[in-house]
C-alpha positions in Angstrom: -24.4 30.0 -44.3 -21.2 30.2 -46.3 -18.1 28.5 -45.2 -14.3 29.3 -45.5 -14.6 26.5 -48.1 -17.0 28.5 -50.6 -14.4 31.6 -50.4 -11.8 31.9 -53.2 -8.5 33.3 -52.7 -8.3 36.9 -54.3 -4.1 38.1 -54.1 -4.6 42.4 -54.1 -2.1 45.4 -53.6 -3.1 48.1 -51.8 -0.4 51.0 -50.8 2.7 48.6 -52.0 1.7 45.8 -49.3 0.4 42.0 -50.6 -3.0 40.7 -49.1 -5.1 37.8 -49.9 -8.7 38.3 -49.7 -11.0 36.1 -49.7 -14.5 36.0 -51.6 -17.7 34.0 -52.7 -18.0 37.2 -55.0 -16.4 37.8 -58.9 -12.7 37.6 -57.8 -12.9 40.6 -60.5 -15.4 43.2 -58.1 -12.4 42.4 -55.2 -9.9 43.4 -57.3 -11.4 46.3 -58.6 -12.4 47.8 -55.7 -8.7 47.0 -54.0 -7.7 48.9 -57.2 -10.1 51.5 -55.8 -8.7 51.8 -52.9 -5.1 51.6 -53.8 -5.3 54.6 -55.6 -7.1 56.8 -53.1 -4.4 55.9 -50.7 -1.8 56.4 -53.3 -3.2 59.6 -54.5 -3.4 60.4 -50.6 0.3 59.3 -50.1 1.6 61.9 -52.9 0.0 64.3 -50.9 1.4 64.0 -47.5 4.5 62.4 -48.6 5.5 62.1 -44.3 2.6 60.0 -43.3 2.7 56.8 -42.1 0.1 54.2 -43.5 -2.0 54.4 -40.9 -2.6 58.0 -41.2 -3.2 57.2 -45.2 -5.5 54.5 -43.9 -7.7 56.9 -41.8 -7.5 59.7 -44.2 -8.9 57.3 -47.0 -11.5 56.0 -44.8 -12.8 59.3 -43.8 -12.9 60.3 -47.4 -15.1 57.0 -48.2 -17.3 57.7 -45.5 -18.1 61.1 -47.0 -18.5 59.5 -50.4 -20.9 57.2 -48.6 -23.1 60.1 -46.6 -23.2 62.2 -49.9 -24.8 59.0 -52.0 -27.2 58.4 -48.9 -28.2 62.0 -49.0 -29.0 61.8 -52.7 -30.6 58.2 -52.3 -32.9 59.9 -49.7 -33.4 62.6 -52.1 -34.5 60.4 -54.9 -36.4 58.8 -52.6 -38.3 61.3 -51.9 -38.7 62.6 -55.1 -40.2 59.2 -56.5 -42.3 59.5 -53.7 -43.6 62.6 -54.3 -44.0 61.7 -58.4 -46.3 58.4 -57.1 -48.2 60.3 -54.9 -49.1 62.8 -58.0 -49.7 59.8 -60.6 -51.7 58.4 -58.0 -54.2 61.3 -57.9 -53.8 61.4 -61.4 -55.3 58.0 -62.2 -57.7 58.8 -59.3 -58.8 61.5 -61.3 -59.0 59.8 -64.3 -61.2 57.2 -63.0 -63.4 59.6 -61.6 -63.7 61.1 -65.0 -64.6 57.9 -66.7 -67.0 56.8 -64.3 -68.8 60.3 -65.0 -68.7 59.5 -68.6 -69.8 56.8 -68.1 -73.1 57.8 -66.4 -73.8 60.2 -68.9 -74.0 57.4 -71.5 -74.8 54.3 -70.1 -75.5 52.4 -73.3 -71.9 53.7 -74.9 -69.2 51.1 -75.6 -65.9 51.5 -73.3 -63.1 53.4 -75.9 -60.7 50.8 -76.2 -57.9 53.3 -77.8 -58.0 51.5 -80.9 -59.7 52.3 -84.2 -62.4 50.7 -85.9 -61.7 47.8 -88.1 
């Protein structure tokens, strides 16, 4: 288990106020993402110039967790998808196999193809 001790400080802005992270990760990934997030609620601020950074806050996070459902739903898509392509390639090679062992009944003294040409 990681300890306090294996965590770097990591100074980041976000909406005008300091904070120190901390991190066992790239310092870099931390401060991009503060970044991130920084301008989301900046972007958010400009917007509803009368809310309090708490409001910003919640708006932001509701905005991330949207990003987040819309990425699962296409993750679950994919999913799905690669799924679907396996099962095909699957019954593809099935078939082929099938085929060849056919073949291969019908000559039984033929040499295996070996997809290369004769020397």
């Amino acid at each position: 288990m990681e300890g306090v001790a294996d965590k770097q400080p990591v100074r980041v802005t976000i909406l005008s106020r300091p904070y120190v992270l901390r991190t066992a990760d790239d310092p870099r990934e931390v401060e991009a993402l503060a970044n991130s997030v920084n301008e989301l609620m900046l972007s958010i601020a400009s917007r509803a110039p009368n809310a309090d950074s708490t409001h910003i806050a919640v708006l932001a996070c509701l905005h991330l967790a949207d990003k987040l459902r819309l990425l699962e739903q296409d993750l679950a898509s994919l999913k799905q998808r690669v799924d679907r392509k396996s099962g095909e390639f699957a019954a593809m090679l099935d078939q082929a196999m099938l085929d060849q062992a056919k073949l291969d009944q019908l000559n039984p003294g033929a040499e295996p193809e070996s997809g290369e040409g004769a020397s």
